[in-house]
N, C-alpha and C positions, 0 to 999 in steps of 0.2 A: 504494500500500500504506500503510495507515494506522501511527502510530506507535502501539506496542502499549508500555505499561511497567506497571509494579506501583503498586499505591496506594499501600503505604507509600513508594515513593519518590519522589512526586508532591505528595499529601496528607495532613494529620493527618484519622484519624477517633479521636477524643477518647473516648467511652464507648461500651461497647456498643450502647445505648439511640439513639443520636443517628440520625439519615436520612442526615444534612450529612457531609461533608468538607469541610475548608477547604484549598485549594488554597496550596503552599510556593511556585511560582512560574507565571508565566503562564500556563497552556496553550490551544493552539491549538486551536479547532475538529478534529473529527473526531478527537482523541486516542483510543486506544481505552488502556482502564482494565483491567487485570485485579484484581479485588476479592480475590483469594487467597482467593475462597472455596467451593469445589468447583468451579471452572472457570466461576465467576460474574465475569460483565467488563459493561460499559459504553464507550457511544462518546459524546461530546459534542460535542453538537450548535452549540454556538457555542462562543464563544472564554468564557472562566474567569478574568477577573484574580486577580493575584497578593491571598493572603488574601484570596479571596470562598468563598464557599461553594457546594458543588453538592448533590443528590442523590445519593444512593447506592442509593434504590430510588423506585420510583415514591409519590406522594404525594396523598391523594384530597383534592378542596376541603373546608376544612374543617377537615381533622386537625391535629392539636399538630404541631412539627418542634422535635425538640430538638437540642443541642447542650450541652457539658457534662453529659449525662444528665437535663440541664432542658429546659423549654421556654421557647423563645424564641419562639412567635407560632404562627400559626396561618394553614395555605395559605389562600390568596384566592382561587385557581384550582389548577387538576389540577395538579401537577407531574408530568413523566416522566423520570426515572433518567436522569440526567447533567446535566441541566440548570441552570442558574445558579439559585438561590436566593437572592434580595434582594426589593428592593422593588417590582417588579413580579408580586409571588405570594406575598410574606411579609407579615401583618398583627400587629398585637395581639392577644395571648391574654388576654380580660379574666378568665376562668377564678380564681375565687377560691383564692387558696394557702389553706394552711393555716395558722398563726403559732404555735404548740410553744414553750414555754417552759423553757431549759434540759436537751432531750432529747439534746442533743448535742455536750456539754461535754469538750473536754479536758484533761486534764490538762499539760501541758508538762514533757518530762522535764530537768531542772537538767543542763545539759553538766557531763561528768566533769574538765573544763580549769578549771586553775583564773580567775577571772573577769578580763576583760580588761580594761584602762585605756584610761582618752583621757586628753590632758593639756590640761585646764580652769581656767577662773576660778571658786574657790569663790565664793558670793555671802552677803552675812552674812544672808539669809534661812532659809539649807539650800542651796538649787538651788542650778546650777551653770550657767554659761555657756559656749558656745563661740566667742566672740568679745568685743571687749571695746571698744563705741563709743559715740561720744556721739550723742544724738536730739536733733533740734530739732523738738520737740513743739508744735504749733498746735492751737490753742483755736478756731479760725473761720479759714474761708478767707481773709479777710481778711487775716492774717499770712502766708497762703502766700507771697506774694512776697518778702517780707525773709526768711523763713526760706529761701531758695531762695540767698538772696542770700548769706545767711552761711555757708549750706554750703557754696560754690560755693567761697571762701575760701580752703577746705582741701582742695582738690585739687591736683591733682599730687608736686610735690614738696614740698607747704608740711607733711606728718606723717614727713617721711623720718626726725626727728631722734627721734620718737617712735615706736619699732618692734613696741611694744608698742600701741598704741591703730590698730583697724582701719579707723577711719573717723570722717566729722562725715554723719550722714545728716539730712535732713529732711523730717518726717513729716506733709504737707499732705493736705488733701483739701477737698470742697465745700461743706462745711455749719458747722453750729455756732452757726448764727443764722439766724432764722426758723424752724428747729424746734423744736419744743417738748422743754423738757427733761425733763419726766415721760412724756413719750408714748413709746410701745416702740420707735420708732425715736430718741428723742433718746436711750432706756435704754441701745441698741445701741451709739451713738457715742461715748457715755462710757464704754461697758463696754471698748470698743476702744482708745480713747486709754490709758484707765488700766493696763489691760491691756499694752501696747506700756511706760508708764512705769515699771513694776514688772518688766518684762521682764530675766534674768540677761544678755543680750548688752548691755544699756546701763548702761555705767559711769556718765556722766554724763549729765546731759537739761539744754537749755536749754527754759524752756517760753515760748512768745511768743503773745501776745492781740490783738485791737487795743483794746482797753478798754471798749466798749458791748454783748459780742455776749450772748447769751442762755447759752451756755456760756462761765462767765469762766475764767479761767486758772487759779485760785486751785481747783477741783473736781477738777483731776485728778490734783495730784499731795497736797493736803491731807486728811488726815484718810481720808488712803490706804496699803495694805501697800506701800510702798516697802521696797525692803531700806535698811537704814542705811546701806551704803558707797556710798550711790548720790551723786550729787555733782549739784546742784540749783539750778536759778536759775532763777528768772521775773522775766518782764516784760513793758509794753504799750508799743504802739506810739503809743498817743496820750500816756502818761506818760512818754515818752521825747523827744517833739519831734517826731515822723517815722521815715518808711522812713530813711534818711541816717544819722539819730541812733543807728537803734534796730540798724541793720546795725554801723555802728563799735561798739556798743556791744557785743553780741550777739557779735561776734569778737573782742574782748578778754577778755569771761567766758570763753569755752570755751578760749580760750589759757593764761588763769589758770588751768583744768582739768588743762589737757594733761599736765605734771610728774608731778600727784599718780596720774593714770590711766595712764602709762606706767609708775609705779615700782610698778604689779600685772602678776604674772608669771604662766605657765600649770604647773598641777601636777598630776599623777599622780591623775587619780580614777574610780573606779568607773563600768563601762558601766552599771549600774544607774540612772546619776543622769543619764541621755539621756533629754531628749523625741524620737518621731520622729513629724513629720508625713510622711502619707501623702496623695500627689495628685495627680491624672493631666489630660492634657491633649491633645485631639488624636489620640483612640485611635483605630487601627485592630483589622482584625481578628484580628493579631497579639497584641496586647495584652492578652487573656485567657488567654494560650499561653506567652506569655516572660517581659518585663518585670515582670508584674501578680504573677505566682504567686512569680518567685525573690524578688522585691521582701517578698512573706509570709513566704519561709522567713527572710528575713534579717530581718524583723517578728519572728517567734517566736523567733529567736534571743535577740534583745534583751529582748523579754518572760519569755524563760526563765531569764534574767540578773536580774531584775526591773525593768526599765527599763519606759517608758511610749511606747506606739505609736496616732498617733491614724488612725483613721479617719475621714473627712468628706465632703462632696460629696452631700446628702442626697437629691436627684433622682435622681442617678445611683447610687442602691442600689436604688430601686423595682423592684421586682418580685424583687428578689431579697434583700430584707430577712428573709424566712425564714430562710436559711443565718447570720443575724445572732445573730436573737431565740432559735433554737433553741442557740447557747452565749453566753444569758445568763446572769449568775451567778445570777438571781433574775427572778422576774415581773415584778418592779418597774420594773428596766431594759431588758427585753424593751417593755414597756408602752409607756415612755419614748420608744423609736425609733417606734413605730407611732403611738405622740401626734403624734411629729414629722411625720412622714408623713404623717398624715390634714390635719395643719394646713398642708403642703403643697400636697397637692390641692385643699383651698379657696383656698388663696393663688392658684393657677394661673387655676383657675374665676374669679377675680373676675375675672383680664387677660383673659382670655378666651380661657382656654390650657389645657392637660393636663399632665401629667408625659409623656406618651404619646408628644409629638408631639416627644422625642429623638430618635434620634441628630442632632448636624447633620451638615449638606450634605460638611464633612471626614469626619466619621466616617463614611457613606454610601459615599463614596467609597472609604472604606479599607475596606472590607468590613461594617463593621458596619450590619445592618438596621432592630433595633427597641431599643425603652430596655432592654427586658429580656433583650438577649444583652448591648446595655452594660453594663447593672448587673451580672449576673452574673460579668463579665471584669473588673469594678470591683472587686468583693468579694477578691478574691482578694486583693490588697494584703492582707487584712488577714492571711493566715496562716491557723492554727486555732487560734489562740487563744481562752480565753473573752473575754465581752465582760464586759466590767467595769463601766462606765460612760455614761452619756450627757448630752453637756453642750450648753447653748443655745449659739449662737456667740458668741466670745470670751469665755466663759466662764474662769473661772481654772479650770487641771487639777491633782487634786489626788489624785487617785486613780491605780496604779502598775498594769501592763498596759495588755491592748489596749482601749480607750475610744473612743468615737463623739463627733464634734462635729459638731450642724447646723450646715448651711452651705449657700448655694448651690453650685451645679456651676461658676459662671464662675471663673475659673484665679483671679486674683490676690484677687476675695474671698474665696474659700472659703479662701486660704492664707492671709489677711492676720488672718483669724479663728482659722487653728492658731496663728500665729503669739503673738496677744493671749493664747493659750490658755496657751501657753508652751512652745511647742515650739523645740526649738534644734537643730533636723537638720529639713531636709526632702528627702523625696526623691519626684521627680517623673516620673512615665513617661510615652512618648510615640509615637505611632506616626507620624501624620504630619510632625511637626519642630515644635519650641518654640524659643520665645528670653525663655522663660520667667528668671526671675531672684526673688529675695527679699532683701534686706536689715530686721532687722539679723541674719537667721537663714540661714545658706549654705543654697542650693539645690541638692541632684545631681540632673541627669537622665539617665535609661535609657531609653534607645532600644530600642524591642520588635524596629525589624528591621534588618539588617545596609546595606539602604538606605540609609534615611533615616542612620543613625550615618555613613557613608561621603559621603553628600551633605551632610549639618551638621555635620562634626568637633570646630570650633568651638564649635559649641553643644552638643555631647553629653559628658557624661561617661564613660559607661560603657555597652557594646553587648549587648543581652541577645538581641538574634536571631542571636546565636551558637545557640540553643537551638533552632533550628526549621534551622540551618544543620547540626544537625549536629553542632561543635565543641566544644561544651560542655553539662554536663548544666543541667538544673536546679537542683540542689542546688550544683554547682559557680558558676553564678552567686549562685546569694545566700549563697554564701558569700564569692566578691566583695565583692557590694555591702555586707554586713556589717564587710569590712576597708576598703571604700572610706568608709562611717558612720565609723570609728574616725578613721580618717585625716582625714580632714574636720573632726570635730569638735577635731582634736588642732589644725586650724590649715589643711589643708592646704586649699587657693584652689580653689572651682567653676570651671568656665569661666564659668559665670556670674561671678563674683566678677571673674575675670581681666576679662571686658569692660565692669566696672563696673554691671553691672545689678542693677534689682533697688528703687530708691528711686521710681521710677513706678507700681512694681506694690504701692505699699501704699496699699489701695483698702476704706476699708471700707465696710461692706453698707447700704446705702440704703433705707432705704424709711419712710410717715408721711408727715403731714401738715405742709407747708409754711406758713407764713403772710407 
């Protein structure tokens, strides 16, 4: 006798419109399905991993199959009513959207509360920070290894006596020499470093060179918006003597530091004066359902406070850049994303690639099929907010709401670029498990299913498939995550932070010609 149960206590079916169910937890071949709808059931014919998708009515080759009321692809072959729906019969819908400028703007209603505090480091620029450390800034790979060195210094217990200063981080990466510094990727690497130096979390920067490279030391932080109270030292490694010289050296400036950046304290300021980046990693098919959506409401909260929410990850909006463009404030910004987009798809073409040929092999795994149910389940981050803005990566943000910044989709660029933007909260979702981290900006991450949160404790901050569990609503999670932002930004330690992560993952975006 077959197990006979209800859909809704099996599967979410999301809109009316959709074929799909996405399956809450495993089921077994032969399940039989009652659809609660005039005595309309289904039996399934193989086994359903947990968050994959099935049929809920038969399906002809060819046709759209939506999910969220959109379409995500389009069958390869017949489906029949129960059947697993993936990549074995789900394709790309090249199907031209439409792109509507501004048809779908909301307004955000002002909560009746009155507005809430974090307790911050003002910055004598305006902004505001939520931490408060020193950068050791590289000019050329070349210095990575003495800056490696100097940070290394002040670990453990060498800041105990400073409780106020979060850290000595050091901000390496591969280049700085041999690329050209006029060319759009040398534009990227200094929009990046600069960016990082004028950042509200760095009280103090030590900046290190090695003295010959094509970007000198002396560009990123002169005749730059640095705030005033930032506290500033350069220097080169061939003007120094050596690695040796420039490491003893290099740990006595930032000690000389240390005094003046500890006697700044955290004070009482406006959730308005929050950046939040937004970015995800590792999604499943959860992750348009839990994490993604409460992660928006606790987006719009903050936006409706007037604070600044970024959206990024510009691959993985494709195909569902419409739900973008139609609440822009303006054609202009609408434009803006679909520039970015287009200059995408050539980008792709020249490696000799698509936007198309997302999700990976994780995401696949976790139920998601095509780019265009990722994107779709990506978008959600952002809330309903309007779109305000659109900014190239690491761009400085300057503009207050929900804002776009290109980026690629990989984890630590695209954050390393909200990051330069100026974001000082980021919060990261995740279906299959991260060990994701950022410094000098705390990372939270929300786990979409009560699995993975349970299997990575560690590594998770906050469990949002309580929402597909059951336990809690929607709105009840991001209103969570909204007092987990506060709290974070007030001081309180990611797990990331706890396990020191986070100075690896600042990675910025590569690309241009070498010499």
């Amino acid at each position: 006798m077959p197990t006979r149960v209800l859909l809704r206590d099996v599967a979410l079916h999301l809109n009316d419109r959709d074929e799909v169910a996405v399956a809450l937890r495993s089921l077994p071949a032969g399940t039989l399905i009652d659809l609660g709808m005039g005595g309309a059931e289904l039996t399934l014919p193989a086994d359903i991993p947990r968050s994959h998708k099935f049929a809920l009515v038969a399906i002809a080759t060819g046709a759209q199959v939506h999910k969220y009321g959109q379409s995500i692809g389009r069958a390869t072959a017949a489906i029949a009513a129960g059947e697993h729906v993936h990549s074995q019969n789900l394709g790309m819908d090249d199907t031209g959207r439409t792109h509507e400028f501004g048809t779908s703007r909301t307004d955000l209603a002002v909560p009746s509360e009155p507005m809430p505090t974090f307790l911050g480091y003002p910055r004598a620029d305006g902004r505001v920070g939520t931490r408060n450390y020193v950068g050791i800034l590289t000019s050329v790979n070349c210095s990575a290894t003495a800056a490696n060195l100097i940070a290394e210094a002040f670990r453990g217990f060498a800041l105990d006596e400073f409780e106020n200063v979060d850290g000595v981080m050091a901000l390496t990466h591969q280049s700085g020499c041999g690329l050209i510094p006029t060319s759009e990727g040398g534009q990227v690497l200094l929009r990046t470093l600069r960016g990082y130096a004028a950042h509200p979390n760095f009280g103090g920067l030590l900046v290190v060179g090695l003295g010959c490279e094509m970007v000198p030391v002396e560009s990123l932080v002169q005749g730059y918006d640095l705030p005033s109270d930032t506290l500033v030292s350069s220097m080169n490694i061939q003007g120094e003597g050596g690695v040796r010289a420039t490491v003893k050296e290099g740990i006595a400036r930032i000690r000389a530091m240390l005094p003046e950046l500890n006697a700044r304290s955290r004070v009482p300021v406006p959730v308005s004066e929050l950046v939040l980046g937004l970015n995800c990693g590792g999604s499943d098919g959860f992750s348009g359902i839990t994490a993604n959506p409460a992660l928006g409401v606790a987006s719009d909260l903050l936006v409706a406070y007037g604070a600044t929410s970024v959206l990024a990850e510009t691959p993985e909006v494709f195909g569902a850049e419409h739900l973008l463009t139609s609440r822009a404030v303006s054609p202009a910004v609408g434009q803006r994303l679909l520039d970015r987009i287009e200059w995408w798809q050539g980008y792709a073409r020249q490696g000799g690639g698509s936007l198309d040929n997302n999700p990976s092999p994780g995401n696949k795994a976790g139920g998601l099929t095509t780019i265009l149910e990722k994107s779709l389940g990506a978008v959600a981050k952002a809330g309903q907010a309007n779109l305000s803005a659109v900014y190239e990566y690491a761009e400085r943000i300057t503009e207050r709401g929900l804002v776009f910044m290109d980026t690629p989709g990989y984890d630590p660029v695209s954050v390393t670029g909200i990051i330069a933007g100026g974001a000082t909260v980021v919060c990261f979702t995740t279906g299959r498990g991260s060990v994701f981290g950022s410094k000098p900006t705390p990372s939270i991450k929300l786990a979409t299913n009560s699995e993975t949160f349970n299997r990575m404790p560690d590594d998770m901050d906050l469990n949002a498939g309580r929402i597909v569990d059951g336990t809690a609503t929607l709105a009840e999670v991001g209103a969570e995550i909204f007092a987990l932002i506060i709290r974070v930004a007030s001081g309180e330690q990611t797990v990331s932070e706890e396990l020191g992560v986070g100075q690896e993952e600042f990675i910025p975006w590569q690309f241009g010609t070498v010499t």
